[in-house]
N, C-alpha and C positions, 0 to 999 in steps of 0.2 A: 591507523584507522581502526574503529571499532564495532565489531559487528554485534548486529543487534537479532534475537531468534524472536519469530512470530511463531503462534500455532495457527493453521488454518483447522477452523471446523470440521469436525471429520462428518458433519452432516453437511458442509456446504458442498453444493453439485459441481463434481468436475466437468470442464467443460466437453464441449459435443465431439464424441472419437477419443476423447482421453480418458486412458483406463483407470487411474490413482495418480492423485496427487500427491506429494512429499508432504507429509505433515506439519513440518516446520522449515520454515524458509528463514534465509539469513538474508537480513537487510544492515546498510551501514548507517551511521549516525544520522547524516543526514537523508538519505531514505527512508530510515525512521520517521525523521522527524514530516518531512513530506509526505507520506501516510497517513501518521496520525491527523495532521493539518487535513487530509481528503474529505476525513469523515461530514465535516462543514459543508462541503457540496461545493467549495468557490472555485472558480477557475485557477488556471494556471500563473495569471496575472495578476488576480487576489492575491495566489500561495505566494508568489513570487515578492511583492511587499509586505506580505505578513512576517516572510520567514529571512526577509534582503537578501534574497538571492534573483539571478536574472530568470527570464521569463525561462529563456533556452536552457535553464539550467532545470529549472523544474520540471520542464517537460522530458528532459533526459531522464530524470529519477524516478517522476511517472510511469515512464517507459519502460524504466529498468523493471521498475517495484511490478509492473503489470506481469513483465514475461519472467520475474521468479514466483509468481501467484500461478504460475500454470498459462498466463495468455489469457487471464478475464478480464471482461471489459471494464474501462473506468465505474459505471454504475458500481458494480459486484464489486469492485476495489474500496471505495466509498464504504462500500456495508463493510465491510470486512474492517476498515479504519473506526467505522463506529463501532462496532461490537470490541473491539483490541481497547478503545478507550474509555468504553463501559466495565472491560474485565480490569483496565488498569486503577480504574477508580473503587472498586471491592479491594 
């Protein structure tokens, strides 16, 4: 498996009682790739035909990708997929 290094913004706000976030988080391939997929806004169901994987699969790597992001919610997960796919395309 191969892991994949994100930077979180060091201007994006940690969440409420958490003092610093890790700067760079490790995501695997296919976390990755469900990530980048978030920035779209589609559901679970969408990602899950988009990317052929099952629904229950997607929502495990959401889940995953959410609590190595520090525990933010899907919105803030989204923004963070869109900004990663903005800095991927410079």
């Amino acid at each position: 498996m191969r892991v994949v290094s994100f930077s979180v913004p060091t201007w994006f706000p940690p969440r409420t009682g958490e003092k610093a976030r890790r700067a760079e988080v490790q995501l695997t391939d296919q976390e990755s790739a469900v990530f980048l997929c978030l920035a779209t806004g589609a559901s679970n169901a969408e990602l899950a035909v988009e990317l052929q994987l099952s629904v229950s699969t997607v929502k495990f790597h959401v889940h995953n990708i959410r609590a190595k992001l520090g525990g933010i919610s899907r919105l803030q997960a989204c923004l963070l997929a869109a900004l990663a796919r903005e800095g991927a395309r410079k």
